[in-house]
DRENPA-829715 format. One record per residue (C-alpha): residue number from 1; x, y, z negated. Coordinates in steps of 0.1 Angstrom, whole numbers, plus 2048, in hexadecimal, padded with zeros to 3 digits. Each point is the difference from the previous one (the first is absolute). Last residue first. Layout:
<nufis>
NUFI   resi     u     v     w
NUFI    NUM     X     Y     Z
...
</nufis>
This chain:
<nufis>
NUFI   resi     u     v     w
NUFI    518   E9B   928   A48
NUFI    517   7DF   7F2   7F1
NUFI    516   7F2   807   822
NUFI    515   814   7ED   811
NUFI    514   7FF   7E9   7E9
NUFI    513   7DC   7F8   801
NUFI    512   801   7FF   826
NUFI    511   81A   7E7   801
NUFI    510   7E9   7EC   7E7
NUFI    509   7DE   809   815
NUFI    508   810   7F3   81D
NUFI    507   80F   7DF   7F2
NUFI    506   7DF   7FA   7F0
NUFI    505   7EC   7FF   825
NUFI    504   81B   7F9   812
NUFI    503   7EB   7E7   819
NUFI    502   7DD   802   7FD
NUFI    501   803   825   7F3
NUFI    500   817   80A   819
NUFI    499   7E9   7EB   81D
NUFI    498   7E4   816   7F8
NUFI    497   80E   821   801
NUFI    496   814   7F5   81B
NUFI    495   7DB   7F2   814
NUFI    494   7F1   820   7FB
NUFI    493   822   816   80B
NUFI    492   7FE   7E5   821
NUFI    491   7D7   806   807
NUFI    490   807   816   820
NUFI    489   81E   7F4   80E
NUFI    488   7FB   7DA   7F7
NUFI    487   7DF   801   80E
NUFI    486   80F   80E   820
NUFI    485   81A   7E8   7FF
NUFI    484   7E1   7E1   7FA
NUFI    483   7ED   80F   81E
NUFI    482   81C   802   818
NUFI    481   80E   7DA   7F6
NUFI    480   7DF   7F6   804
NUFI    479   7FB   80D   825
NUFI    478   826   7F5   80A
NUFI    477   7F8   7D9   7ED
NUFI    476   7DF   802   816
NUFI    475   814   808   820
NUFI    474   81C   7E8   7FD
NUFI    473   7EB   7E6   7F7
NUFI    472   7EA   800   81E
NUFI    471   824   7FD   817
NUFI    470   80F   7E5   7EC
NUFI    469   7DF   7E7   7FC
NUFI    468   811   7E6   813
NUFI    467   81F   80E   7F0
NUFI    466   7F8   7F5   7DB
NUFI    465   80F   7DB   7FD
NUFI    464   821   80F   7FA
NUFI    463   801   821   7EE
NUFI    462   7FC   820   81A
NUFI    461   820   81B   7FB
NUFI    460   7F7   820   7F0
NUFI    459   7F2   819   815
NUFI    458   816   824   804
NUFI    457   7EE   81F   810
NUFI    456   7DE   7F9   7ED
NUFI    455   80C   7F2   7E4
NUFI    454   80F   820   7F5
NUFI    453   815   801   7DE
NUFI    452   800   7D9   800
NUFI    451   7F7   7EA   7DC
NUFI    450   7DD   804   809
NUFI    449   802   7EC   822
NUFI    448   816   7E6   7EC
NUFI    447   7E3   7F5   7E5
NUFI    446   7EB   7FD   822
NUFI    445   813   7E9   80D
NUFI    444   806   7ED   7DE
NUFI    443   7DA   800   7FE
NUFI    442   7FC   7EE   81E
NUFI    441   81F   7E8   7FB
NUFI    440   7EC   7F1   7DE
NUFI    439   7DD   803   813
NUFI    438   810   7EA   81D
NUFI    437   80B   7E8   7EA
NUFI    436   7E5   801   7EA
NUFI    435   7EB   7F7   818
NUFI    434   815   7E1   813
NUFI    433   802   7F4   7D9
NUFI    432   7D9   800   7F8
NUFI    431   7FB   80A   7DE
NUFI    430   7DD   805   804
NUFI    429   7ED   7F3   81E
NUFI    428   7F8   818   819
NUFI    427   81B   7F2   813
NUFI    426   7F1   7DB   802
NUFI    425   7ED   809   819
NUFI    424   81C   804   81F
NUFI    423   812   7DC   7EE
NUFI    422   7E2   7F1   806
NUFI    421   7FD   80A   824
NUFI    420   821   7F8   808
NUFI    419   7FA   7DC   7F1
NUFI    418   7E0   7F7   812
NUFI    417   80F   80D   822
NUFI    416   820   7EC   7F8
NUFI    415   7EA   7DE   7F8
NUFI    414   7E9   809   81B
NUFI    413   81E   7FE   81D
NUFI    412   80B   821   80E
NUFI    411   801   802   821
NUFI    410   819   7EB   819
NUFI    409   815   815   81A
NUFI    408   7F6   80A   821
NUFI    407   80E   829   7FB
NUFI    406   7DA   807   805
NUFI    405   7F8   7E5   7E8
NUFI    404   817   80D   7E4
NUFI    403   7F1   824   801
NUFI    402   7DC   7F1   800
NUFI    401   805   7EA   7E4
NUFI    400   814   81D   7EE
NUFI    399   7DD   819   806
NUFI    398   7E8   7E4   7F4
NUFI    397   817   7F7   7E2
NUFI    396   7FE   828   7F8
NUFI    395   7DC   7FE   802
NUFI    394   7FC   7E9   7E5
NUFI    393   81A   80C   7EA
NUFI    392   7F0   825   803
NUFI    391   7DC   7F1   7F5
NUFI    390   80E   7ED   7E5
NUFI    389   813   820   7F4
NUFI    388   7DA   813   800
NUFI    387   7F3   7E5   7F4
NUFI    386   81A   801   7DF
NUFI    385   7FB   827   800
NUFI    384   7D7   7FF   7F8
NUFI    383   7FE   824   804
NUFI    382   7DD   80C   7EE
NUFI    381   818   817   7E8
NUFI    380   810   811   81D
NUFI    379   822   7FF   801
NUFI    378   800   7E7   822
NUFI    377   7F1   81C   812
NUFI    376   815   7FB   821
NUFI    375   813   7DE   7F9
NUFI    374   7F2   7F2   81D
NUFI    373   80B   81A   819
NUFI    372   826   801   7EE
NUFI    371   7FE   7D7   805
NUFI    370   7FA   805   823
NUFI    369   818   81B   809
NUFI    368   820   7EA   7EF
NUFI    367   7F3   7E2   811
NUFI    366   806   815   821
NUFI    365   81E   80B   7F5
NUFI    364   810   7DB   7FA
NUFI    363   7F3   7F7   821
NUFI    362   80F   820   814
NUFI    361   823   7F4   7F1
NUFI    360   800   7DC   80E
NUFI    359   824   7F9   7FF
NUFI    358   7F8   7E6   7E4
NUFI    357   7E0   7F2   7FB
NUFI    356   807   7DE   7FC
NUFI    355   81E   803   7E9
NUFI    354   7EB   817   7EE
NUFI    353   7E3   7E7   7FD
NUFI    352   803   800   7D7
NUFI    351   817   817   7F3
NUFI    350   7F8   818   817
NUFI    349   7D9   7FE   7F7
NUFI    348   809   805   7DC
NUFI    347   812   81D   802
NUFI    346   7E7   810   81D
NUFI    345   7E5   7FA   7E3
NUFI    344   811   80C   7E5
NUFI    343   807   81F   814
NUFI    342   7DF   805   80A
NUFI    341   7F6   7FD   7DA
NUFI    340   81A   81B   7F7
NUFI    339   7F4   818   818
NUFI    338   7D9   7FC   7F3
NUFI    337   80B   80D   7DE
NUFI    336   814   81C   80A
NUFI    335   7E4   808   818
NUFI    334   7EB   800   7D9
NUFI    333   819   810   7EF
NUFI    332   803   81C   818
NUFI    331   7D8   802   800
NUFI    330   803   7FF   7DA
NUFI    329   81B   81B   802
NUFI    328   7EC   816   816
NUFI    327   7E1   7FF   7ED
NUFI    326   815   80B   7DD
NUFI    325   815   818   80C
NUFI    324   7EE   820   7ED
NUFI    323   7FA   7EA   7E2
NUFI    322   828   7F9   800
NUFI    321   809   817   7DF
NUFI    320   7E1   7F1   7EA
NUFI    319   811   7DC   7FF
NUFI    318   7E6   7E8   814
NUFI    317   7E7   7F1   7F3
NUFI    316   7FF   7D8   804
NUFI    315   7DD   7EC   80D
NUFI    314   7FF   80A   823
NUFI    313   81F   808   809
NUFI    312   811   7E8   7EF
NUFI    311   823   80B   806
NUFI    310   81C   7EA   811
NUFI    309   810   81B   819
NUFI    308   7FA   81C   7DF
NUFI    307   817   7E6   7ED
NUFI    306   81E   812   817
NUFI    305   7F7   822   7F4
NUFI    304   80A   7F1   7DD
NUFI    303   820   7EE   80B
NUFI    302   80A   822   80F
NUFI    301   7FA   812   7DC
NUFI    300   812   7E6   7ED
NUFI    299   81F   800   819
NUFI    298   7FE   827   7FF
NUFI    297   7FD   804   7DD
NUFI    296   823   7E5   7FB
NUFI    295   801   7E9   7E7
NUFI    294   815   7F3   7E5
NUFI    293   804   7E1   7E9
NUFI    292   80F   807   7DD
NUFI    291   819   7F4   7F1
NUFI    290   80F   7EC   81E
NUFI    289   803   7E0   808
NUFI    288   816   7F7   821
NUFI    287   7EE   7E2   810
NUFI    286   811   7DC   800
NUFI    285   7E6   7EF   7F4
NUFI    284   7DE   813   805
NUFI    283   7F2   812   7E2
NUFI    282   80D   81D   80C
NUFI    281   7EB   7FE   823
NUFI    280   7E2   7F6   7E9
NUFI    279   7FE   81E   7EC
NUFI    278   805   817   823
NUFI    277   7E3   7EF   80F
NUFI    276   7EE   805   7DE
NUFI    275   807   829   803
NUFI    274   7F7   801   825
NUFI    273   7DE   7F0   7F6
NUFI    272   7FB   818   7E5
NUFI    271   80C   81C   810
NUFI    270   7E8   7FA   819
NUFI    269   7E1   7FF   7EC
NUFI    268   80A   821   7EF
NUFI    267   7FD   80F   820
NUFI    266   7DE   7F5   80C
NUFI    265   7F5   804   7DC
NUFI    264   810   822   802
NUFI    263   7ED   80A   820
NUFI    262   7DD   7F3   7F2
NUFI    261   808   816   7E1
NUFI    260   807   821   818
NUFI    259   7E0   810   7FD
NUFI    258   7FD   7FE   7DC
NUFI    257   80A   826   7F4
NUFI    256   7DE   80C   817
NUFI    255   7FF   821   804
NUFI    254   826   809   802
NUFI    253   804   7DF   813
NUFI    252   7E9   80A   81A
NUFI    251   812   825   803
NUFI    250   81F   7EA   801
NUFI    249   7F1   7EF   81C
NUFI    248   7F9   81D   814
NUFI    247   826   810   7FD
NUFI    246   80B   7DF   80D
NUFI    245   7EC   7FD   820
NUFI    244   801   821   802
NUFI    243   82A   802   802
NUFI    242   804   7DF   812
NUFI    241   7E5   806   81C
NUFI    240   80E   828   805
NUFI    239   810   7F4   823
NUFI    238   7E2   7E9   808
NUFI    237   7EA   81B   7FA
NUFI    236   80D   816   816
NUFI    235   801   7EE   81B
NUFI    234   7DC   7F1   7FE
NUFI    233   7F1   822   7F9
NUFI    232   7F8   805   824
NUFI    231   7F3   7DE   80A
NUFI    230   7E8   803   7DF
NUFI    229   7F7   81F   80F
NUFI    228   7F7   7F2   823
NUFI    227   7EE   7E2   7EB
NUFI    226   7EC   81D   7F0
NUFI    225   7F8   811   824
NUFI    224   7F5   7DC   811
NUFI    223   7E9   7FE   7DF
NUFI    222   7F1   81E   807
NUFI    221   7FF   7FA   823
NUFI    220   7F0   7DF   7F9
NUFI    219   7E2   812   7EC
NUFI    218   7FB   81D   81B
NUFI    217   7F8   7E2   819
NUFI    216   7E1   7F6   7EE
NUFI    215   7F5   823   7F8
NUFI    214   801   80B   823
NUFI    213   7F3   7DD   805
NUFI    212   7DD   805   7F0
NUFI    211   803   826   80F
NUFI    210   7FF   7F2   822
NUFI    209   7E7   7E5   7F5
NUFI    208   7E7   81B   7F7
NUFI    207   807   816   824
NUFI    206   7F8   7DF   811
NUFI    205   817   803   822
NUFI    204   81E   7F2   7F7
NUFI    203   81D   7FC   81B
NUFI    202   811   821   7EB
NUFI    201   803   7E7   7E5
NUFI    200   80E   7E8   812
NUFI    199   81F   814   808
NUFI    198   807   80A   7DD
NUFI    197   7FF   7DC   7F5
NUFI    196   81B   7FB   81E
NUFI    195   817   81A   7F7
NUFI    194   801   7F2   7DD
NUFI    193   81F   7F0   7FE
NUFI    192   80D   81E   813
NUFI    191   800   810   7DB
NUFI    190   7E1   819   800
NUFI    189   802   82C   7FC
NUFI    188   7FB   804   823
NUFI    187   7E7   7E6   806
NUFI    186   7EE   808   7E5
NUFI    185   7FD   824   808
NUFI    184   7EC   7F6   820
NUFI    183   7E6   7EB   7F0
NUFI    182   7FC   81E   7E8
NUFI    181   7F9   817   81F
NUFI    180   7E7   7E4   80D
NUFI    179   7ED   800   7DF
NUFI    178   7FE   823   7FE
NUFI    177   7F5   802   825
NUFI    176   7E6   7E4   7F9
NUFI    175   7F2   80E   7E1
NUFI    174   7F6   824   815
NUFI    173   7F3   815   7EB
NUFI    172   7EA   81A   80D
NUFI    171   7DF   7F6   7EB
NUFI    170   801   821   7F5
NUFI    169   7FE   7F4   7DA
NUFI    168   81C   7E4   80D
NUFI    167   816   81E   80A
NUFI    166   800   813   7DF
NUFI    165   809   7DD   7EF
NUFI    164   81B   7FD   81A
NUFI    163   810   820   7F8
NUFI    162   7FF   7F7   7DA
NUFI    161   80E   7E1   80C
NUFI    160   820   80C   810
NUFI    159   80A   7E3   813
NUFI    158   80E   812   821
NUFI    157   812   81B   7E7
NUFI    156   80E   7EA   7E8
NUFI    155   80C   7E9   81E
NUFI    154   80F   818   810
NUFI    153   80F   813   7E0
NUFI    152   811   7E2   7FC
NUFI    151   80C   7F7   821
NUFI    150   812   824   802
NUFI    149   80B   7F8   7DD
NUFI    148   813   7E0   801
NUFI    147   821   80F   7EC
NUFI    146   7F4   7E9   7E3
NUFI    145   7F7   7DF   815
NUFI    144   7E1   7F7   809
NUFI    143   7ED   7E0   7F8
NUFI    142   7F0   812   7DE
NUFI    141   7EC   816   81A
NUFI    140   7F2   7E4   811
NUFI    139   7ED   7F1   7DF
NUFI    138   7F4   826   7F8
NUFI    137   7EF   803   81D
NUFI    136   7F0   7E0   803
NUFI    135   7F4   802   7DA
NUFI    134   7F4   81E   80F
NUFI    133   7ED   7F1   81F
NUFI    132   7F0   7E6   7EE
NUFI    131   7F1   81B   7E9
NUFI    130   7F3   810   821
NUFI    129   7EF   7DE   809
NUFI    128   7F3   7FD   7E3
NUFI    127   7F0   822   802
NUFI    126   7F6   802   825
NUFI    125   7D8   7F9   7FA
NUFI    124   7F4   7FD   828
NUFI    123   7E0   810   808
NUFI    122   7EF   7E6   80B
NUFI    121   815   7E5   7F0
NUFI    120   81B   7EE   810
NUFI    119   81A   810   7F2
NUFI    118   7EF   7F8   7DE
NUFI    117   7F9   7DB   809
NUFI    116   824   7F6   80B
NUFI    115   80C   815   7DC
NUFI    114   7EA   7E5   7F1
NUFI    113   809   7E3   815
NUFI    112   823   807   7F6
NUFI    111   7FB   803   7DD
NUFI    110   7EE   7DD   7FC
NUFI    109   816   7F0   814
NUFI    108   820   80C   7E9
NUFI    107   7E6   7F1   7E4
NUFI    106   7FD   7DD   816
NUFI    105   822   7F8   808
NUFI    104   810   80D   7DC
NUFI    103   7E3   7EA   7ED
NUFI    102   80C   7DF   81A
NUFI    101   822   809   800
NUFI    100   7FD   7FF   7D8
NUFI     99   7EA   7DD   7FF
NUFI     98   81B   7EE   814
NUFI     97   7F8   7F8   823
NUFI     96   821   80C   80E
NUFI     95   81A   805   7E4
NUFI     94   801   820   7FF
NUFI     93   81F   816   813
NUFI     92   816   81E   7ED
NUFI     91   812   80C   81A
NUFI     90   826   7F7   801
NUFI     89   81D   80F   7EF
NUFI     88   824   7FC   80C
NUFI     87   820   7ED   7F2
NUFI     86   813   7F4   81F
NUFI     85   822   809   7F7
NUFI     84   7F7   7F4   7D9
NUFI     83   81E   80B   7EC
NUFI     82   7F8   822   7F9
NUFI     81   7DC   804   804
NUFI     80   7F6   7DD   7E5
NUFI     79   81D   815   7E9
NUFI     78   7E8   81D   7FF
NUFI     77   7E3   7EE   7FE
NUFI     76   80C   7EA   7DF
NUFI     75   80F   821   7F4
NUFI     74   7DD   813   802
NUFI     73   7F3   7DF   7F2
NUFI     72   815   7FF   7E3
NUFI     71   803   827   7F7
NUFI     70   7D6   7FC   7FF
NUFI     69   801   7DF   7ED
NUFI     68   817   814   7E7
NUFI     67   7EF   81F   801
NUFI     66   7DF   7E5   7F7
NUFI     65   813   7F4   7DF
NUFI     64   80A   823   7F8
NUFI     63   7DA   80B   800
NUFI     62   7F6   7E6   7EE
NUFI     61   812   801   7DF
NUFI     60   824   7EC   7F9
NUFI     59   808   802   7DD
NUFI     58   826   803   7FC
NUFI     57   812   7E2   7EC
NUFI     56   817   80F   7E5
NUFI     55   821   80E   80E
NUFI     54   81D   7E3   805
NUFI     53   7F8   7FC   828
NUFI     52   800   7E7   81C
NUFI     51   800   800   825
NUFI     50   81C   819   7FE
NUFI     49   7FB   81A   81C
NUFI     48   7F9   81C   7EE
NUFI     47   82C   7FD   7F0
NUFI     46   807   807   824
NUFI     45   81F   7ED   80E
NUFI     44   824   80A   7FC
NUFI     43   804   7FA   7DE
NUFI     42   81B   7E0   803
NUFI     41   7F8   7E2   7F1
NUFI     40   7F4   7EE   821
NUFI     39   81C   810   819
NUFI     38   81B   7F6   7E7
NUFI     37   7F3   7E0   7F8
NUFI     36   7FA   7FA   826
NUFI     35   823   805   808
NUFI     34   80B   7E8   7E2
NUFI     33   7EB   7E4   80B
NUFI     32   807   7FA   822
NUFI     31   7F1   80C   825
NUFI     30   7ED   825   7FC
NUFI     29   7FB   80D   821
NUFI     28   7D8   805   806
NUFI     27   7FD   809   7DC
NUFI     26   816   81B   7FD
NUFI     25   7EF   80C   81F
NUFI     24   7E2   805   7EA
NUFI     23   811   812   7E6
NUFI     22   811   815   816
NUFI     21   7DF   80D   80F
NUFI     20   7EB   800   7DA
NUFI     19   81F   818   7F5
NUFI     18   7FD   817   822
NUFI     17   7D7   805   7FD
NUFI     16   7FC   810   821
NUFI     15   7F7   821   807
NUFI     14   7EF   7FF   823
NUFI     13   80A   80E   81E
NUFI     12   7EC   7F4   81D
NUFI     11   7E9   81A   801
NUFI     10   7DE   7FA   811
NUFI      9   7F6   812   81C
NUFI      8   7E8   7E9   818
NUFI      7   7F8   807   823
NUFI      6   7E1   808   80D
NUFI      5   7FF   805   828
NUFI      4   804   7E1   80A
NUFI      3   7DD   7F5   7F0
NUFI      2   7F4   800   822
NUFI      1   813   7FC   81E
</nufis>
């Protein structure tokens, strides 16, 4: 079939940078202090990557800043390839009825009916349509593969212009025939997606329209051809994700020294919080007080991916290091979001008519489907959530009324509709306890999926009140897992640098003063 034929050689051996490796599983194991001190005070990681420096501040002039948006969106696109199975580019498509489609509509118009009026003319001017015919040539010539040359020199020779300029003095050219012959090359040269294009435009009679569609059709294998390449290089890519990814971003940081402040406020923040939870654990009678209070990188750093399920999306940067996951961790957040308020919902509900509803399993999912339908979109800023959660209590009394009367027992009475509908709205409120109980066992599910070496062959156990939403939660918590390890991976000497300074910083530098000193 087409495009079989090219095959990509790319080496797969790749010089890895062995310190940045260790540090970064380092981090993915460290459990207690003392393990961590060692790891974090230890030279194992690249002195480039610090996020902060004692040489005077470097003047940043315009051409680094744009090699740094350049490194960032070849490593955006890059890691967009790699983790996104169903990346693909599209055609560009105007809005229809916009002021561009309208000039593009009307100046592509414009050349057609030209080139229409030439070949129509008595005797007919060729050159456009000769130019058309290069830019032809030279389109199907960058389909083939390197050991195409048979097809090549085909092509060169059928669509030799020179030789069609000599013919259209004669008035021997034959437009059709060239036309027909290209027709023909495209089928052989197309992805089967395009079989049927191909076969419409040998249906076409108007020699203009032909090449109108020629052109047309020319565009999607072009992008048909990239997407095949991006298909290609998806492999390989994803095997030297860690090492670009990392390589990249030091280039960024090189260029720009405050590309990781975002990512140590993010950091900073919690070691704060894990540093006033550990205050007020020793301050608790009974507690063991120590000296000092301790914490572990890894704890701090999994407490800050865990924020990232609470993030502002819209109002709240996020650290530099998670730019490239950005849209899929607000849509993660987002389902996250949605699977909570379902199981609020189902809490609630069982608390309420579950003695009436029990042994009535296909009931309890079909409430499930309807308040996922009605809680489609309910991120937007436009969302009115408490009608939305009216909406749902309504419709799930209709659905337990039916239920009950099919079984001929008595329906809900108004004062248990009006109650169960209350208590539905009132979780949008803040600091409502059926909410925070589910977001409080949420986030210690997903605080357990990063705690496991591979999440997706081992799932932690569901908390109680969560296994009406088990099978949805599952999934999400294995994509976010897989997005915050591969994070971890890439950005972990970043994050040490970071974390050694948050957390040992004067300890570091005095073990590394005598160190020296001996």
């Amino acid at each position: 079939m087409p495009f079989n034929g090219e095959k990509q050689h790319v080496g797969e051996d790749q010089p890895r940078d062995s310190d940045s490796s260790r540090f970064s599983e380092s981090m993915a194991s460290l459990s207690d202090y003392e393990c961590s001190r060692q790891s974090f005070t230890s030279d194992s990681s690249s002195k480039s990557s610090s996020p902060a420096s004692t040489s005077p501040p470097r003047v940043v002039t315009f051409d680094k800043v744009m090699a740094a948006a350049r490194n960032l969106s070849n490593m955006t696109l890059v890691h967009e390839i790699a983790v996104n199975e169903s990346f693909q580019l599209k055609q560009d498509a105007l809005p229809e009825n916009s002021l561009a489609s309208q000039v593009k509509h009307i100046v592509h118009q414009a050349f057609w009916d030209v080139l229409e009026s030439e070949l129509n003319a008595e005797p007919p001017e060729y050159e456009h349509a000769i130019k058309l015919f290069e830019e032809i040539r030279e389109t199907l010539l960058s389909f083939l593969t390197p050991g195409g040359n048979r097809l090549r020199n085909q092509i060169c020779e059928v669509l030799d212009t020179d030789l069609i300029r000599q013919q259209a003095e004669h008035r021997a050219v034959d437009i059709q025939g060239l036309a027909n012959y290209v027709i023909s090359t495209m089928g052989k040269l197309c992805a089967p997606v395009r079989d049927d294009d191909v076969r419409e435009l040998k249906a076409t009679s108007n020699i203009v329209e032909v090449l109108r569609q020629i052109f047309h059709v020319l565009d999607l294998m072009k992008i048909d051809m990239v997407n095949f390449t991006i298909r290609s290089l998806r492999p390989h890519l994803q095997r030297q994700l860690v090492d670009y990814e990392r390589t990249k971003f030091q280039e960024i940081l090189e260029e720009t020294p405050s590309a990781l402040d975002q990512t140590t406020e993010w950091l900073k923040e919690s070691v704060n919080e894990e540093l006033l939870s550990l205050s007020e654990t020793a301050l608790t009678p009974g507690a063991e007080n120590s000296s000092k209070p301790s914490l572990s990188p890894t704890l701090v750093l999994n407490n800050s991916y865990l924020k990232l399920l609470h993030w502002d999306y819209q109002k709240k940067e996020l650290p530099e290091t998670l730019i490239t996951d950005g849209a899929r961790l607000q849509e993660l957040t987002e389902k996250l979001n949605q699977l909570k308020i379902i199981a609020c919902l189902s809490l609630i509900t069982n608390n309420m008519v579950g003695a009436l509803t029990e042994g009535l399993p296909e009931l309890a999912n079909r409430l499930k489907r309807i308040s996922a339908v009605l809680l489609e979109g309910m991120n937007k800023e436009t969302t009115n959530l408490k009608e939305i959660l009216n909406s749902i209590g309504a419709q799930t009394c209709v659905e337990i009324n039916k239920a009950l009367a099919e079984r001929g027992l008595s329906i809900l009475n108004a004062e248990v509709q009006a109650n169960l509908i209350g208590q539905f709205s009132s979780i949008e409120k803040e600091g409502n306890p059926i909410w925070s109980l589910i977001d409080k066992r949420t986030q210690l599910y997903m605080k357990s999926l990063l705690c496991l070496p591979s999440p997706q062959k081992c799932m932690p156990p569901i908390p109680g009140g969560l296994a009406v939403i088990q099978q949805e939660l599952e999934a999400l918590g294995s994509q976010y897992a897989n997005i915050v390890n591969l994070n971890r991976q890439v950005y972990g000497p970043f994050y040490a640098n970071i974390l050694r300074k948050l957390l040992f910083g004067e300890e570091a530098m005095g073990k590394a003063d005598a160190s020296s000193s001996n």
